[in-house]
C-alpha angles and dihedrals in degrees: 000000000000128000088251092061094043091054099044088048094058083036087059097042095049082049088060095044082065093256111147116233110232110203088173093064096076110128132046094253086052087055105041080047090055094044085053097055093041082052103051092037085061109043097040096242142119107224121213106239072245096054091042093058094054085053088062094049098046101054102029119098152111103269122056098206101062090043094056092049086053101054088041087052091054094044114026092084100043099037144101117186123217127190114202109199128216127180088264127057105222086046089065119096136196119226128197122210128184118256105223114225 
């Protein structure tokens, strides 16, 4: 089986678990640009190109786990989670807020 097949048959599963193909995302500044704009959707904020940046270097490696206890030590003191429902389950999304203190 060839790369190409083995991409375009994950391609196809994801497709049935009612993930949406994106052929737009297909370079690493159209995803980090989609990512932005998902972020900041999200979190209600609008990010500096700066702040945006740190973002970046803060949460990309190599290793998941360490990525993930970084962003949980930054927010778990100063967040609230909201979880918005929709009819479908990979349509709901989770929102954070900042708790004022």
């Amino acid at each position: 089986m060839k790369e190409q097949q083995i991409e375009e048959e994950l391609i196809n599963k994801l497709t049935d678990l009612k993930y949406v193909y994106r052929s737009d995302i297909n370079d690493r500044a159209s995803l980090e640009e989609n990512f932005r704009k998902k972020f900041e959707e999200l979190h209600y904020v609008k990010l500096t190109d700066s702040e945006f940046k740190r973002l970046l270097e803060q949460i990309i490696t190599s290793d998941v786990y360490i990525a993930s206890r970084h962003y949980e030590k930054k927010t778990a003191s100063s967040v609230m989670m909201e979880r918005r429902y929709s009819t479908h389950w990979s349509t709901s999304r989770i929102g954070v807020k900042t708790l004022s203190r």
